[in-house]
C-alpha positions in Angstrom: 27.7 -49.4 -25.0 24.2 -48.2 -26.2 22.7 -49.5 -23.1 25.5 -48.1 -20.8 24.1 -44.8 -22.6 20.6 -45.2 -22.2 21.6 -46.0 -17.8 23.6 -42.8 -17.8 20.7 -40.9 -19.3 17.4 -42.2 -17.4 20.4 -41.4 -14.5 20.7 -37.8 -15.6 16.4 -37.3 -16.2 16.4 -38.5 -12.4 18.9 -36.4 -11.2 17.1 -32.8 -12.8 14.0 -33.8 -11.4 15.7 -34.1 -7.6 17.2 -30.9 -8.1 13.3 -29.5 -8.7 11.9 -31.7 -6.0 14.7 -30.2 -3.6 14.4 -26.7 -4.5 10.7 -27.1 -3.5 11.6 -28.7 -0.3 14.0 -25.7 0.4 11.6 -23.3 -0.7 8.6 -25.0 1.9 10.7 -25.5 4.6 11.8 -21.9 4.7 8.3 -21.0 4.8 7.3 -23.5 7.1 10.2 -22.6 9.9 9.9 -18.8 9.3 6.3 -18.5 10.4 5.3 -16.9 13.6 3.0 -20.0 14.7 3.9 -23.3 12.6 1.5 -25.1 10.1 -0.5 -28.3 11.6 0.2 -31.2 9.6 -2.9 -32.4 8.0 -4.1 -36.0 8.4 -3.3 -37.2 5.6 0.7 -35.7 5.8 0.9 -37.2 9.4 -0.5 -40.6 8.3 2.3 -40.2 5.4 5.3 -39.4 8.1 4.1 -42.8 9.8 4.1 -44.9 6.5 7.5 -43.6 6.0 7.5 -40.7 2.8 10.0 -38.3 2.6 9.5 -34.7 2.9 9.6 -34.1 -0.7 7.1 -36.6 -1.0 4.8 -35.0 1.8 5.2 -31.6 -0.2 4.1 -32.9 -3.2 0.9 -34.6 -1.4 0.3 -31.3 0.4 -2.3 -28.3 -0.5 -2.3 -26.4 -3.0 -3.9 -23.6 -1.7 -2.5 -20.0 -2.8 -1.2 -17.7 0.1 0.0 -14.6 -0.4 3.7 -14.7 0.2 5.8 -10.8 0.0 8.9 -10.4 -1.7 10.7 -7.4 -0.9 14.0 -6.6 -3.2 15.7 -3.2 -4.1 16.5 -1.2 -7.0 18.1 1.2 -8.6 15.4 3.1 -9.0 13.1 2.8 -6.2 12.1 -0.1 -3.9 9.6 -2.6 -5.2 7.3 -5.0 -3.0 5.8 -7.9 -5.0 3.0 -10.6 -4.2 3.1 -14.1 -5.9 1.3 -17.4 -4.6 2.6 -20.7 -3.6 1.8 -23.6 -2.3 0.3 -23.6 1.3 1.3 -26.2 4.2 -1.5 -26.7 6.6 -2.5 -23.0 7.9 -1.8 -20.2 6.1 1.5 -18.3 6.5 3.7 -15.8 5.2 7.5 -15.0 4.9 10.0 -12.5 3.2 11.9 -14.0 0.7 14.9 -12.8 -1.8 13.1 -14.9 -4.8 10.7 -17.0 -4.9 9.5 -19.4 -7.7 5.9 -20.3 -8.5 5.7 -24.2 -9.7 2.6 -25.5 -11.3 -0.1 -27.5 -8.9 -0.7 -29.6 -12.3 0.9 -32.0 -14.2 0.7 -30.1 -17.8 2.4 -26.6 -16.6 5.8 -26.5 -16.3 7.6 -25.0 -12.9 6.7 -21.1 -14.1 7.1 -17.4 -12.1 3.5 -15.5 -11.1 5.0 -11.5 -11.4 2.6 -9.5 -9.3 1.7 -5.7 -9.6 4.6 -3.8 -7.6 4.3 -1.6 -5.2 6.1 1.7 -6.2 4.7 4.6 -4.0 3.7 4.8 -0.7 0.1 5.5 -1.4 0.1 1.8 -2.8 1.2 0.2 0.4 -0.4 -0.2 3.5 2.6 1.6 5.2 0.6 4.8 4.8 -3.0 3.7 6.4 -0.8 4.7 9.5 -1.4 8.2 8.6 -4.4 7.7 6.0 -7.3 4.9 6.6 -7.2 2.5 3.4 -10.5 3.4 1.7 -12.0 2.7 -2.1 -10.7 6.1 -3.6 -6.8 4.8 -2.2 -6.8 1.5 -2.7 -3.3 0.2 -3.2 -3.7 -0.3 -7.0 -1.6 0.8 -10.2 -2.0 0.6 -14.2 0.2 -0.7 -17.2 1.0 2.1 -19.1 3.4 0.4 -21.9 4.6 -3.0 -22.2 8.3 -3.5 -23.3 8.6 -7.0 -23.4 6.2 -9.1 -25.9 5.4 -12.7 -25.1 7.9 -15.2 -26.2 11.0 -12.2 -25.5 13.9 -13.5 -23.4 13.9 -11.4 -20.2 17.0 -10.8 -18.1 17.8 -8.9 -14.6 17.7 -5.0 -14.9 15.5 -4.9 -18.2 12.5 -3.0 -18.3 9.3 -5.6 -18.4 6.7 -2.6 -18.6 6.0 0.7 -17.7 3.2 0.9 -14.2 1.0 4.3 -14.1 1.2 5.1 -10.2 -0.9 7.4 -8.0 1.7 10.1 -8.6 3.9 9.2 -11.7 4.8 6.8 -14.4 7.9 3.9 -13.2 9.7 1.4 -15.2 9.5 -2.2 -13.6 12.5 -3.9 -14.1 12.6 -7.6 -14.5 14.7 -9.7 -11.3 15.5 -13.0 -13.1 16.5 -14.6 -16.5 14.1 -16.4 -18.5 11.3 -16.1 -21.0 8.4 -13.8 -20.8 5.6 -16.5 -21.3 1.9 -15.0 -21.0 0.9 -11.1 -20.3 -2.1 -11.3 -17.6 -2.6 -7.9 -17.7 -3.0 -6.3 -21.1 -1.2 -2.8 -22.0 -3.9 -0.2 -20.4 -4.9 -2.5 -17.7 -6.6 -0.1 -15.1 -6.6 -0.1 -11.6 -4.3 -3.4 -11.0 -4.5 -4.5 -7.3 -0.5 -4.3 -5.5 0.2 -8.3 -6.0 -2.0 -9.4 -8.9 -0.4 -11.2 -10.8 0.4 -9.6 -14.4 2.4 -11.8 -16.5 4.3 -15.2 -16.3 8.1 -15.9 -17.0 9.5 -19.7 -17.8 13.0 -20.9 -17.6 13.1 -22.8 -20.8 11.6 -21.0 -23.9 10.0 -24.8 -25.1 7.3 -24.0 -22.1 6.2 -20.9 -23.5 3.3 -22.2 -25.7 1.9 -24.5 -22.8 0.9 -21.2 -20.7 -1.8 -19.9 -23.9 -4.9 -19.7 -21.8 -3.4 -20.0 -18.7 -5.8 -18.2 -15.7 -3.5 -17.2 -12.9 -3.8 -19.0 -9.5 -5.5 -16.6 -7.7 -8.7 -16.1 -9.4 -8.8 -20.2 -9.3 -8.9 -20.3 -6.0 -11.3 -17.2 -5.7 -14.4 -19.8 -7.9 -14.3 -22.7 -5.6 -15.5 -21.2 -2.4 -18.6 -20.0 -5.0 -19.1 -23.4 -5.9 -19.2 -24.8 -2.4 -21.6 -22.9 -1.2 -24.0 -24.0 -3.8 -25.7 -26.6 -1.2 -27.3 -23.6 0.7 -29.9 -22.6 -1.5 -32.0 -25.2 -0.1 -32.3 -23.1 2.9 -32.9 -20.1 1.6 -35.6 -21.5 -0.3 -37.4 -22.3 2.8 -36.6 -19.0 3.7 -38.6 -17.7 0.4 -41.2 -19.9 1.1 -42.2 -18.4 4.4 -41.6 -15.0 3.4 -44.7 -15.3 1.3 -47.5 -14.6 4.2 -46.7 -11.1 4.9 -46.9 -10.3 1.0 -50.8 -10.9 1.1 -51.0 -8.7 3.8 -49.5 -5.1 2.2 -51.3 -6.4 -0.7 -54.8 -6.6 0.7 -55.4 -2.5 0.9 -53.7 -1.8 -2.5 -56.4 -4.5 -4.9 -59.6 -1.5 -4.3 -57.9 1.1 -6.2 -55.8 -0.9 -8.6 -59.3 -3.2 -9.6 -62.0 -2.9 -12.1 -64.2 -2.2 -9.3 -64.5 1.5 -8.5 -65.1 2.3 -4.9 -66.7 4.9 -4.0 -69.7 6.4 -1.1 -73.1 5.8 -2.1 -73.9 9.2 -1.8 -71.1 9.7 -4.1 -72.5 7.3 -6.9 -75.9 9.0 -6.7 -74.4 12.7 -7.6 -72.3 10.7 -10.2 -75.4 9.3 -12.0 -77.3 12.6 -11.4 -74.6 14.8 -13.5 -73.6 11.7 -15.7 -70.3 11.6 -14.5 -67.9 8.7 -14.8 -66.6 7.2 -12.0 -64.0 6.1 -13.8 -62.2 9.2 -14.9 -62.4 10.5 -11.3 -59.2 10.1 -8.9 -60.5 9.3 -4.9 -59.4 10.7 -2.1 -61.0 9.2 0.6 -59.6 6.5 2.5 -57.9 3.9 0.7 -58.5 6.1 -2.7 -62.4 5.8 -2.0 -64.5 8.7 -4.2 -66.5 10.7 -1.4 -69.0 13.2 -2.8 -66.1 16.2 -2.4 -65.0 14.6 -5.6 -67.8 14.7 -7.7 -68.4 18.0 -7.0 -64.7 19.2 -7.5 -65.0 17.4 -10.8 -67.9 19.2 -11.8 -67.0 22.6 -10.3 -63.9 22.4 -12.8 -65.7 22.0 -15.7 -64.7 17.9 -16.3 -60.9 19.5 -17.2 -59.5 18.5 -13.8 -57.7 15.0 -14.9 -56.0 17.1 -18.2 -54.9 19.8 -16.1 -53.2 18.0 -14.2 -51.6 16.0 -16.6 -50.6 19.6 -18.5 -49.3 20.7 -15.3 -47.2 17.1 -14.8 -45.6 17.5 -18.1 -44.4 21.1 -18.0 -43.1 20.1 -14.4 -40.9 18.0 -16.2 -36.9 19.1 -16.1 -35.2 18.9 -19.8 -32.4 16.4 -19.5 -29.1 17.5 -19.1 -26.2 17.5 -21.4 -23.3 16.1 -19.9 -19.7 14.5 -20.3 -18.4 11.8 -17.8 -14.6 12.3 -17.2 -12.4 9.3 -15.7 -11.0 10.0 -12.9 -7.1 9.7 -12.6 -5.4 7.9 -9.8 -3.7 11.0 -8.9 -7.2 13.1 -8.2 -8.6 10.4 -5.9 -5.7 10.0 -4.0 -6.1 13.9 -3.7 -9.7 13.7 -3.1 -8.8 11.1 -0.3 -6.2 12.6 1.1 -7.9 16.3 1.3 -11.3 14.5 2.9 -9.3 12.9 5.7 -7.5 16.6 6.4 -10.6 18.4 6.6 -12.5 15.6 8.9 -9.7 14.8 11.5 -7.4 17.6 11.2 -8.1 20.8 13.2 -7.6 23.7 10.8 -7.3 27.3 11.9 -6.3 30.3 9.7 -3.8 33.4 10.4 -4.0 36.0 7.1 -1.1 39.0 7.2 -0.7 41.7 4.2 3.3 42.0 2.9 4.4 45.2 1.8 6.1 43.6 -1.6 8.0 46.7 -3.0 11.1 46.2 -1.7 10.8 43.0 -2.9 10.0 44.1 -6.7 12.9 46.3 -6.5 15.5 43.4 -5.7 13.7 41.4 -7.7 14.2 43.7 -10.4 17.9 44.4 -9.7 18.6 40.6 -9.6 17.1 39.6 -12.8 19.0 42.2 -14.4 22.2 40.4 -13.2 20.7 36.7 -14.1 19.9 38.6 -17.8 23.3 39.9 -17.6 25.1 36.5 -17.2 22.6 34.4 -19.3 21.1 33.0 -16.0 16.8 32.7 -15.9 14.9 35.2 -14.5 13.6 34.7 -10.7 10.0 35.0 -9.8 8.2 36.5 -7.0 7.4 32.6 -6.1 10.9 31.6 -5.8 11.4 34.5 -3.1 8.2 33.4 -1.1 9.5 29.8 -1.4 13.0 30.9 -0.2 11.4 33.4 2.6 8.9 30.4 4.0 12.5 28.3 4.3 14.5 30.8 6.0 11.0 31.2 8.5 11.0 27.8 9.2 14.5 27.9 10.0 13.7 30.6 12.6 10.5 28.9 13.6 11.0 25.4 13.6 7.7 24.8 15.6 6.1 25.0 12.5 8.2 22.4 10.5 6.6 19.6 12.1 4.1 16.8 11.9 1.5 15.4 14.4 1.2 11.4 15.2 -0.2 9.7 17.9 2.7 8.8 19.9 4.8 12.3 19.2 5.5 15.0 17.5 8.0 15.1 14.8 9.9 18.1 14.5 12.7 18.3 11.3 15.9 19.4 10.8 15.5 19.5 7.4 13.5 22.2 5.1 11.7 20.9 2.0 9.5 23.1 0.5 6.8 21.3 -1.4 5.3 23.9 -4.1 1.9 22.9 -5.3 1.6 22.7 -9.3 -2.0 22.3 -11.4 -1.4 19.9 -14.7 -4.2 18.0 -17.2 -4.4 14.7 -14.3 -4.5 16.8 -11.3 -2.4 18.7 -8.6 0.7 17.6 -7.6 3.0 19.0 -5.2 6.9 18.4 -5.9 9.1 19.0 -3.2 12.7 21.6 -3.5 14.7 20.2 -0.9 16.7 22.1 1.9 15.4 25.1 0.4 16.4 27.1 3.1 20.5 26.2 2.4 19.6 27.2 -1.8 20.4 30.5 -3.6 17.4 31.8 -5.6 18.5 31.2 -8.7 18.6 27.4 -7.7 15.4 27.7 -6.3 13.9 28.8 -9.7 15.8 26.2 -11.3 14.5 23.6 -9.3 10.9 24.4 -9.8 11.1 24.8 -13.2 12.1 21.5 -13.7 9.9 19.8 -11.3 6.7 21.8 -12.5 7.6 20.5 -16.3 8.0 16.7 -15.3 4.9 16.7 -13.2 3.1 18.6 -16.7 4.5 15.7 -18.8 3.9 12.8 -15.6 7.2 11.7 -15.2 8.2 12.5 -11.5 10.0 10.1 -9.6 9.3 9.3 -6.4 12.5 11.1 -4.9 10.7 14.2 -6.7 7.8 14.5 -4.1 8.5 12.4 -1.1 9.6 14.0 1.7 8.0 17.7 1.7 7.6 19.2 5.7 5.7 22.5 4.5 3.8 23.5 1.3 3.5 26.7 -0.2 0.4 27.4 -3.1 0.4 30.3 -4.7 -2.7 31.3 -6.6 -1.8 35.2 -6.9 0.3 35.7 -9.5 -0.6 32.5 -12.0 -4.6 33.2 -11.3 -4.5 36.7 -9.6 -6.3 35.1 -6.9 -6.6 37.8 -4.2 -6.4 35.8 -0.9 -7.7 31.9 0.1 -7.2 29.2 2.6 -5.4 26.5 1.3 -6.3 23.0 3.2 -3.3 21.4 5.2 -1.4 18.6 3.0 -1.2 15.8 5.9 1.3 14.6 7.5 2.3 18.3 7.8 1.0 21.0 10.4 0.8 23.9 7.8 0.5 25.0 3.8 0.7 28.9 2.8 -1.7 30.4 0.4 -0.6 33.2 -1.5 -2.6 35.9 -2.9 -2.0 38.5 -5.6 -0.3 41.4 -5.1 -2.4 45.1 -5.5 -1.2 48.5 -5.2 -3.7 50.7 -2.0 -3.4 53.8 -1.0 -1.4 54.6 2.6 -0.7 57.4 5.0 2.0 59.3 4.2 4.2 61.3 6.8 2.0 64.2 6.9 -1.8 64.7 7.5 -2.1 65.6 4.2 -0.1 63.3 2.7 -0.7 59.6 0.5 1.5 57.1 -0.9 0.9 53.9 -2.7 2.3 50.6 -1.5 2.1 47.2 -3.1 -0.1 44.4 -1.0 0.0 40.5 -0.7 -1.8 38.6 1.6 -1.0 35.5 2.7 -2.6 33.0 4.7 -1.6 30.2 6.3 -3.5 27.5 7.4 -2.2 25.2 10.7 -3.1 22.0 12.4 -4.4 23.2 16.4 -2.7 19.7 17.4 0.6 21.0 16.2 1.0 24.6 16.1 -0.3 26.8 18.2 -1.9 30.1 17.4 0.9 32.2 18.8 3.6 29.9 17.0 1.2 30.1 13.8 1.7 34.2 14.3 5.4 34.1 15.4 5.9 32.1 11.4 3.8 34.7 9.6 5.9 37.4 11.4 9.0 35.9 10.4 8.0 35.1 7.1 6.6 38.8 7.0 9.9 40.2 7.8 11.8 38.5 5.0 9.7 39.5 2.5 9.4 43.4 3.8 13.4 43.3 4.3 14.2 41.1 1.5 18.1 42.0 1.6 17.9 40.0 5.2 17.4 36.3 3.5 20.6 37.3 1.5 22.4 37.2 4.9 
């Protein structure tokens, strides 16, 4: 009976290690058969076909080179794009998989998950170097903000692993599979995390936990070897070395005269020297090659012997005090910014058309409307949400204007969303109201209220700024900024700048006669590839007339 038992459980050891081997073979072959140009078996794998091994055998004998292999799965909260590594077969290959599990290329680590860096807005993908070339200040990076999860913590789909510090906003990162959170690659306040890195390992069975201590992800393993292989060069660039040395005693030859104990100098120069008891020595030449000509000597004595410490006076009072000074960190969201506005002002074509708004009409319903809002407990409206409401209904009337340029076509919306630009502590950001033009103004105002405190306390989602066709920035009333050009917030064709309102004196009815009028200019800046300059003037008189009339956006 005892050795019936011991059969039935070397059996059952056998039959969980086939179920591993398999999944492997599943997981390889998928990659193998869904790649645009099949891997090349090796020598070694075809010589192992011929002697007979099966293909979990041939896996297991195959590299175990790292290849990046993207996972695409979907959320609840906003679509995440992951990197791991796995095992390569022959050339190198990628596929698009539901889940993928990362197995050990050693003996001592058990089968294991690699969780790479998401990707959770589209200024960390490559998607957007179709409007934006990928440079340093945009690379496709994020940072842990929080961890949630501490090593050793069961994990299960749908719980929060950690919190990732975007371009734009702080996102939860939700965990895809059950298991056991093993190792933390990346520490809490990791900085500037490349999309797909890998940043912490999850195990299946919590016994495996301890054998993943000072475990060093795949990735930078494979990044030391190519080091270490080209370690046979140096002989040649030694030789290299070696006959770089000839030309050195060349640009050297000139530079031993002045630099010597010898002093050079003309003989007719060394004769006034020893006439005047002069020293040589203290005298700076400036005949060729830093010779002392007779010029010299007599310059020297002409100044009295002084010359060398005036000098050196007037070198030191030359000298600029050093400068006090504090280094700030830059924050993703300003050099995404900075990116973003330096490709606008090199390859878009901006042009500006400025109008002045008679606003008193305006104050007057403003007035009468937050009297009502005050009335029924509601918040007051500002002058901003009526701009932001008057550039909708414009856009509406001139859709021209609603548009953005590509290379293929022209993309003209349907829909209005407003982007309204707002300054925090980490930068600008610009959240969008959307169909603005289809909002009352008290909605309006509600709206960017809400959107201008989460982008204060960096917790906008990416819902909250994606999909903006037109941006309005108004620096009048906040600053009392009298008028600007705002630069154009690509992909779109145009942003308004607003300035401050002022009170000017007009021409009244008769020839004697003044009134005063309230005054705010507005200038908006358009792409030349998109709108033209009589569109760009059509917009500004539409928008003109809505804020002159503002009863007509009531309508």
């Amino acid at each position: 009976m005892a050795y019936a038992s011991r059969i039935l459980l070397n059996h059952s050891k056998k039959l969980k290690d086939v179920s591993t081997l398999l999944r492997r073979e599943q997981a390889a072959s998928v990659r193998y058969f869904s790649s645009t140009k099949r891997a090349s078996l090796s020598r070694e794998d075809a010589s192992s076909a011929r002697l007979g091994f099966s293909p979990v055998e041939r896996i297991t004998r195959c590299s175990t080179d790292i290849v990046p292999v993207s996972i695409s799965f979907a959320t609840t909260r906003t679509t995440l794009s992951s990197t791991v590594g796995r095992p390569r077969l022959g050339q190198e290959f990628s596929c698009s998989m539901q889940s993928v599990r990362g197995f050990s290329s050693g003996s001592d680590l058990p089968p294991h998950q690699e969780i790479g860096m998401p990707s959770l807005s589209p200024t960390m993908t490559e998607a957007w170097t179709s409007i934006l070339p990928l440079d340093q200040n945009l690379c496709p990076f994020g940072n842990i903000a929080k961890w949630l999860k501490k090593e050793g913590d069961k994990v299960a789909p749908g719980e929060v692993l950690c919190e990732v510090e975007t371009d734009k906003a702080t996102v939860e990162m939700e965990c895809m599979e059950e298991g056991f959170l093993a190792k933390i690659v990346k520490a809490e306040g990791s900085k500037e995390i490349q999309v797909g890195e890998v940043i912490a390992i999850t195990v299946e069975d919590e016994e495996d936990i301890g054998k993943f201590k000072d475990y060093t992800p795949s990735s930078t393993a494979d990044a030391t070897p190519p080091k270490e292989e080209l370690a046979p060069p140096p002989p040649k660039e030694e030789k290299v070395e070696q006959a770089s040395p000839p030309p050195e005693p060349k640009t050297s030859k000139p530079s031993p005269p002045p630099s010597g104990d010898r002093v050079f100098a003309s003989p007719l120069a060394r004769k006034l020297a020893e006439d005047n008891n002069v020293p040589l020595s203290s005298i700076k030449g400036t005949g060729p090659e830093g010779r002392i000509v007779k010029a010299d000597i007599e310059d020297y004595l002409a100044s009295g012997g002084k010359e060398a410490t005036a000098k050196q006076s007037k070198v030191t009072h030359s000298k600029v005090p050093a400068l006090d000074y504090v280094d700030i960190p830059r924050s993703q969201i300003r050099k995404v910014t900075a990116s973003r506005l330096a490709f606008s002002k090199q390859t878009i074509p901006h042009y500006y058309l400025t109008v002045d708004a008679c606003v008193d009409k305006l104050m007057g319903l403003r007035s009468q409307l937050n009297s009502f809002q005050e009335a029924s407990g509601g918040k007051r409206i500002s002058v901003n949400d009526l701009v932001v409401k008057a550039a909708a209904l414009a856009l509406r009337k001139v859709p021209q204007c609603n548009s953005s340029w590509t290379d293929d076509y022209i993309r003209q919306f349907k829909n209005v969303n407003i982007n309204v630009a707002v300054q925090t502590e980490n930068g600008l950001y610009v959240p969008v109201v959307k169909d603005a033009d289809k909002k009352g103004l008290s909605t309006i105002g509600e709206e960017v209220r809400l959107l201008a405190q989460k982008a204060k306390e960096n917790s906008l989602k990416p819902e909250d700024y994606e999909g903006g066709t037109f941006t309005v920035s108004n620096l009048g009333g906040p600053f009392g900024i009298k008028q600007f050009c705002a630069v154009v917030n690509p992909p779109q064709a145009a942003i308004l700048a607003v300035g401050s309102a002022e009170k000017r004196v007009v021409p009244g009815n008769g020839p004697d006669e003044f009134n005063f009028a309230s005054y705010m200019p507005v200038t908006l800046s358009c792409d030349h590839r998109v709108v033209d300059g009589a569109i760009g003037a059509e917009w500004l008189k539409a928008f003109k007339g809505y804020i002159e009339n503002p009863e007509s956006m009531l309508l």
